[in-house]
C-alpha positions, 0 to 999 in steps of 0.5 A: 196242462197248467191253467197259465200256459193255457190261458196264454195259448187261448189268447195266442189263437184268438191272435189274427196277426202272427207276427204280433208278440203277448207280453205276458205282464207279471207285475205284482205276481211270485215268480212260481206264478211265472215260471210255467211260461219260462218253461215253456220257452215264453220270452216277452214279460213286463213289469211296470215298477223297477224295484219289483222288476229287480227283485224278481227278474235279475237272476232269472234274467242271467239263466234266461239271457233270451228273456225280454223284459218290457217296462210298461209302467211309467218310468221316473227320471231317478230309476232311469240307470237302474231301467237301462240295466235291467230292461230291453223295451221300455214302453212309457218313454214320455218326456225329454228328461226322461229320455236324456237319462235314458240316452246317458246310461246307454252310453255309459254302458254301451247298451241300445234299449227299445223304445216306444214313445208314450201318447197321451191320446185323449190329453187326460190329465191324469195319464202319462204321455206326450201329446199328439201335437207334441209327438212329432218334435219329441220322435225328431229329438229322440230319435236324432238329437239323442240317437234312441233306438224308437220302434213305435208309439205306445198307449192306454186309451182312455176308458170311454168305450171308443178304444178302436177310434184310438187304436186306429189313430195310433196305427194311422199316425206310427205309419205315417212316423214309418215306425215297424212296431206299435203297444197297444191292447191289454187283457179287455181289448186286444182283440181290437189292438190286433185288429189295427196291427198291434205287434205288441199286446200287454196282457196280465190278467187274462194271463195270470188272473186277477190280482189281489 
């Protein structure tokens, strides 16, 4: 059996939650690297630039119309339009511009995205996110004034050794917003993510292997 499909069936059966979806995230490897899983009938890859995610997904996506295509990395306000196009979920919607954008191409193309709406959960600086004081008035105007389709709160936490303190606030705050869905957990810790319900998981390396 190809070592992919392997690696991707080992972490399925670590899974606790059988609910819970692997995004296998693909970014920056050739699509041979990719096809194995196609093959297999996996549906759920993430990219995180645009142009990449373009280059490499437009045509399979047209023979694959089942696959779902998740933008994980963040997404700037000028590649909104082209986002909208290709994507199903988009896991980095951080600003109210960004969002303007994004509710502006789905009208015009008459089509719903999934969102999950960023959370800067140690408000570093260096990362993307709204903060946790800011969530609850940018989930009312995305969700009311813009009409975005939100299913769940999304994030990176900080590299601090304390993921299952942020994994549980997430969990305890996307409750309490009564959202069904939560992105949380990457190749390092996702066994803690599945602990506290994450029904999506973002796993690359752990997948495909390093990267160059």
């Amino acid at each position: 059996m190809n070592i992919i499909i392997e690696r991707l069936n080992k972490i399925k059966s670590n899974i606790q939650n059988k609910k819970t979806q692997v995004i296998a995230v693909s970014k920056t490897f050739p699509i041979e690297n990719i096809k194995p899983l196609i093959e297999i009938g996996h549906i759920h890859f993430g990219e995180n630039k645009v142009q990449e995610a373009d280059s490499k997904w437009s045509n399979i996506k047209k023979i694959n119309p089942n696959i779902q295509l998740h933008m994980i990395g963040r997404l700037q306000t000028n590649k909104a339009k082209r986002a909208v196009e290709l994507f199903d979920y988009i896991h980095s919607l951080d600003s109210k511009k960004l969002a303007e954008n994004l509710s502006k191409f789905e009208n015009n193309i008459n089509k719903k995205l999934k969102y999950f709406i960023q959370v800067n959960v140690g408000s570093e600086k260096q990362k993307a996110g709204i903060t946790p004081n800011e969530l609850d008035e940018f989930y009312t105007y995305c969700k009311k004034k813009l009409n975005l389709n939100i299913i769940g709160l999304m994030v990176i936490p900080p590299n601090d050794g304390n993921e299952e303190k942020y994994f549980k606030y997430l969990y305890e705050t996307n409750s309490s917003l009564g959202l069904e869905h939560l992105s949380m957990g990457m190749s390092a810790d996702y066994l803690i993510a599945d602990k506290y319900n994450a029904t999506f998981l973002r796993i690359g390396s752990s997948i495909f292997g390093k990267r160059d």
